[in-house]
N, C-alpha and C positions, 0 to 999 in steps of 0.2 A: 590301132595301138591300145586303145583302152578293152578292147576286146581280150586282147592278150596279156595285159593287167589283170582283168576277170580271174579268166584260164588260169593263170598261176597263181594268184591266191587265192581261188577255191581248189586247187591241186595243192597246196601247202597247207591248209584246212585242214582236207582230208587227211594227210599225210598225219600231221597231229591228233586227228581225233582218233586215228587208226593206232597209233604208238600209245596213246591213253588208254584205250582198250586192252590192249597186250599187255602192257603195263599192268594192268586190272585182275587179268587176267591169270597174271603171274602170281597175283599175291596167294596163292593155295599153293600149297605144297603135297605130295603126296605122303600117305602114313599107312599103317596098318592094324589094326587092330586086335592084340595078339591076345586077349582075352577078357570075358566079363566075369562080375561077380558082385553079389547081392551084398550091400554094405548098408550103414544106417547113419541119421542125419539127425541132429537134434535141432527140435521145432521152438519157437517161441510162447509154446502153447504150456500150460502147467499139466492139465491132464492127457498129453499125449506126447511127453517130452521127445521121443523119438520115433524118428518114420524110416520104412526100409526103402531103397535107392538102387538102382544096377550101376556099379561102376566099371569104367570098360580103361581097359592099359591100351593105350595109343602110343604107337613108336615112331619116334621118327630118325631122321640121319644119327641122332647124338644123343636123343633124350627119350624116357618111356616118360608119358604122363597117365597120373590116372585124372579121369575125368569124371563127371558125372552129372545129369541133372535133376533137378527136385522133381517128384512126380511123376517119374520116367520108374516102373514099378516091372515092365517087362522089357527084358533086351530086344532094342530095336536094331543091333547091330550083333554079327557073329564073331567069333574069333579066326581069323584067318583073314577078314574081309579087307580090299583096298579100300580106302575110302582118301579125303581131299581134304586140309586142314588151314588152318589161318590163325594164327596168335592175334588175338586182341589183347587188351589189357592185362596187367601181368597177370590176372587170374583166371583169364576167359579163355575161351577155344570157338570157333566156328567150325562144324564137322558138316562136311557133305559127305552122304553115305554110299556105299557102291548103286544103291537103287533111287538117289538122286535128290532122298531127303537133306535139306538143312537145317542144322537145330543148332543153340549156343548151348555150350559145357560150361561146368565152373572145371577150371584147374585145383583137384584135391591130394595133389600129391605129386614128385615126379623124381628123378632117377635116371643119374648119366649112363648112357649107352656104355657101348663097346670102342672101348680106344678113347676114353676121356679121363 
């Protein structure tokens, strides 16, 4: 009997740690990245008040974001490319790229889709 206690709560275990996964899993969405361009950031600095920056338009079901990050000086990402997406905080983005980099964005901008 207690064998079979075992058995099923390590099979209900599994079962949950498997649904936390997917779950996890889920949280990226797919996006597209329909174009880059060189934009500029103002620094805290007095003698170099602004720095140049690649901003990349990320699309997704409803919304284009522009995103961007400091220090990111050439496009690591092309326009056309799928890539995998995750809203963080209302400003942030997580971007995995089609070549399987992950980097955080700031959200710099964004703009209802089609049909909003």
């Amino acid at each position: 009997m207690k064998k079979a206690a075992t058995k099923t709560a390590f099979l209900l275990l599994m079962i949950f740690l498997l649904s936390c996964v997917s779950f996890a899993a889920d949280a990226y969405q797919p996006g597209k990245i329909v174009k880059w361009e060189n934009g500029t950031y103002a620094q805290n600095s007095k003698k170099k008040p602004m720095k140049n920056w690649i901003i990349y338009q990320l699309q997704t079901d409803n919304t284009t974001y522009s995103i961007a990050r400091q220090k990111e000086t050439k496009p690591q990402m092309q326009a056309g490319e799928a890539v995998q997406y995750e809203l963080k905080k209302s400003n942030r983005v997580n971007v995995i790229s089609a070549g399987g980099q992950k980097h955080e964005y700031q959200i710099v901008g964004q703009t209802a889709g089609p049909g909003q």
